[in-house]
C-alpha positions in Angstrom: 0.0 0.0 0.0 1.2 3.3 -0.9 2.2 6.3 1.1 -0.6 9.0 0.6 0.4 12.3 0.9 -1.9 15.7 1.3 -0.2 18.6 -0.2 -2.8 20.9 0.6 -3.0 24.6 -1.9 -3.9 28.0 -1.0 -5.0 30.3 -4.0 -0.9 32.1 -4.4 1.0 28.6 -4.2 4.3 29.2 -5.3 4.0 26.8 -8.0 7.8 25.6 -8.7 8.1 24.1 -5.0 4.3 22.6 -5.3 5.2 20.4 -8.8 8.7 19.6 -7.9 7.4 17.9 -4.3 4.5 15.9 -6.3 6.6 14.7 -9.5 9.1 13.0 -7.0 6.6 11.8 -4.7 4.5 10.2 -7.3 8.0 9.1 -8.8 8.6 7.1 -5.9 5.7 5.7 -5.6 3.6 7.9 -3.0 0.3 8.5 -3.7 -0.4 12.5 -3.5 -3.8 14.0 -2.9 -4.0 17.5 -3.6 -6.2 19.7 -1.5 -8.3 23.0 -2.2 -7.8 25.4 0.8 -9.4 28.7 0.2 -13.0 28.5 -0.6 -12.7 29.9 -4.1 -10.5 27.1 -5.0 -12.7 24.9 -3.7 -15.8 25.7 -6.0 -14.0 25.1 -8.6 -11.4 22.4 -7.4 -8.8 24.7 -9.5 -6.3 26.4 -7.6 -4.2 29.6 -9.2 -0.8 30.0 -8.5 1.1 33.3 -7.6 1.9 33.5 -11.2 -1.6 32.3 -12.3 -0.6 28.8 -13.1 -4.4 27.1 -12.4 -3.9 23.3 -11.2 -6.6 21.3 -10.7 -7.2 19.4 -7.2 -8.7 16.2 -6.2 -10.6 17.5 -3.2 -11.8 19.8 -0.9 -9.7 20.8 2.4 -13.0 20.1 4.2 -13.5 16.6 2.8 -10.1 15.4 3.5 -9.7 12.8 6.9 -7.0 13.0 8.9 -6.9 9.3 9.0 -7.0 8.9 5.7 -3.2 10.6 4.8 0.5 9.7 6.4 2.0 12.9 5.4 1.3 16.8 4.3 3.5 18.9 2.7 2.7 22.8 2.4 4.2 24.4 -0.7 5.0 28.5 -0.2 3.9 31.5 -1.5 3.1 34.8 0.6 -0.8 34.5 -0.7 -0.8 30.5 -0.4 0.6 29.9 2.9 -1.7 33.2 4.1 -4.5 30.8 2.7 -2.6 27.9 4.8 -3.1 29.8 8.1 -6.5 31.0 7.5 -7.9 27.2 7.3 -8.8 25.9 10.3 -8.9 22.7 8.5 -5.1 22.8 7.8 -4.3 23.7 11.2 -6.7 20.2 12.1 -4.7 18.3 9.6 -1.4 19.5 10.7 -2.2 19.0 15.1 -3.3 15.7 14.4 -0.5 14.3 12.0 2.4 15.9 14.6 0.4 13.7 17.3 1.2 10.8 15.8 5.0 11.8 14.7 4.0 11.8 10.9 6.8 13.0 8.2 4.9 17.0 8.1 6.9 19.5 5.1 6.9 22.7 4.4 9.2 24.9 2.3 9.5 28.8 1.6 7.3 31.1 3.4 5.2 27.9 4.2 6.9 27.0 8.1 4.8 30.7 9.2 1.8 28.2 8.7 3.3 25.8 10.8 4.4 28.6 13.6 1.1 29.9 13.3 -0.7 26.3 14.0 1.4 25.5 17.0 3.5 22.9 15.0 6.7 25.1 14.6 7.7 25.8 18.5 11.5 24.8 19.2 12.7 22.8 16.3 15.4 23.5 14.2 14.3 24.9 10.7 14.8 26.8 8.0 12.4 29.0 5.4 12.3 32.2 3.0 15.3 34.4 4.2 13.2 36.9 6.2 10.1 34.6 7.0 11.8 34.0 10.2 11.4 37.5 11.4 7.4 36.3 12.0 8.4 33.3 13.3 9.3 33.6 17.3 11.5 30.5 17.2 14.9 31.3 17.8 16.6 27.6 16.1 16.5 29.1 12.5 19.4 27.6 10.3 19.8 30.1 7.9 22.7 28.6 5.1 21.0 24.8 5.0 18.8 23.8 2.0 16.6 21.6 4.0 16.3 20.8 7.8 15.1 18.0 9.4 13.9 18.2 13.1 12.2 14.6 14.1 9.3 14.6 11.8 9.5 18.3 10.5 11.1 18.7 7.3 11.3 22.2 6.3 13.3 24.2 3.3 14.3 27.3 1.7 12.7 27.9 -1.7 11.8 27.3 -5.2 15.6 26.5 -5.9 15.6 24.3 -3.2 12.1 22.1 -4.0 13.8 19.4 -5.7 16.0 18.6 -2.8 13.1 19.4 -0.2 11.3 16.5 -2.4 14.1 14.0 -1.8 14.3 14.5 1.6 10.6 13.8 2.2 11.0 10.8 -0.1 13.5 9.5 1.8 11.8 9.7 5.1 8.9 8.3 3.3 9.9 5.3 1.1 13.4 5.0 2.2 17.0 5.7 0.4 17.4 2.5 -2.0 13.9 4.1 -4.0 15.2 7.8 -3.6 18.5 7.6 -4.8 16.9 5.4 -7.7 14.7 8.5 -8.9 17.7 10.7 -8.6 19.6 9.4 -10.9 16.9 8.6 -13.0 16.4 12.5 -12.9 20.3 13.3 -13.3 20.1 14.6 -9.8 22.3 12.2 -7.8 24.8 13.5 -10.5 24.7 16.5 -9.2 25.0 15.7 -5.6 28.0 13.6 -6.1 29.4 16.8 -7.6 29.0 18.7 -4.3 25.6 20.6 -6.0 22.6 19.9 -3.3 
């Protein structure tokens, strides 16, 4: 049975560090649900990037049970992740997946959401250089590209996605499968090389 991942989206998702999360997810092999957040997006079950790209979803924020996913992963965005901590159904998502230790992401301006839902508290992270100015947590790692803190995974920004997606793959299917997609994508290449 397949990992099943929520990447929940906010009308102003940053769109490069949305797609680069699910193509290596699905490459893997998780299955990733994609979630409506704002109610506009949820009428239509399209969601508009910051730069107007308009994906569509396979549900509603409201419809989604907690019981049903092993992992979320917020993609950024100033607009999106504003959208992220507006929903109270997010914030639902998010409380009940730290409970149980599950692998929780979030990358760019996206860790504010997890401050502001009282998942972000004293773990190590990173985000958007300046983000962390709203974030009262003072084990920011500022020169990383992604930080892992026991089940929080968080990163820096759309030049960072495609190594925020491996590490969540890795925590989620395991090494042998990641480093299998990466070089299948020319990326281990590039890490052997000293490129992250």
């Amino acid at each position: 049975m397949s990992v099943r991942v929520l990447i929940p989206l906010g009308k102003g998702f940053e769109e490069v560090e949305a797609i680069s999360v699910i193509d290596v997810l699905r490459r893997v092999g998780c299955e990733v649900v994609l979630a409506a957040v704002d109610e506009e997006s949820q009428k239509a079950l399209v969601v508009e990037s910051q730069s107007g790209l308009k994906v569509s979803v396979n549900v509603k924020i409201t419809e989604v049970l907690a019981s049903s996913i092993d992992s979320i992963v917020l993609p950024g965005g100033w607009e999106g992740t504003q959208n992220l901590i507006k929903s109270k159904e997010v914030g639902a998502l998010l409380a009940d997946l730290h409970k149980r230790g599950r692998v929780i992401g979030a990358i760019c301006a996206a860790p504010l959401a997890l401050f502001k839902h009282n998942i972000l508290i004293n773990q190590n992270f990173t985000c958007y250089p300046s983000i962390e100015e709203n974030i009262a947590n003072q084990n920011y790692i500022p020169h990383q590209a992604v930080v892992k803190d026991g089940n929080l995974i968080t990163s820096r920004g759309p030049a960072t996605a495609l190594c925020f997606g491996f590490a969540l793959a890795k925590e989620l299917v395991g090494e042998a499968k990641t480093r299998e997609v990466q070089r299948g994508m020319l990326a281990y290449e590039f890490s052997k090389n000293g490129i992250e």
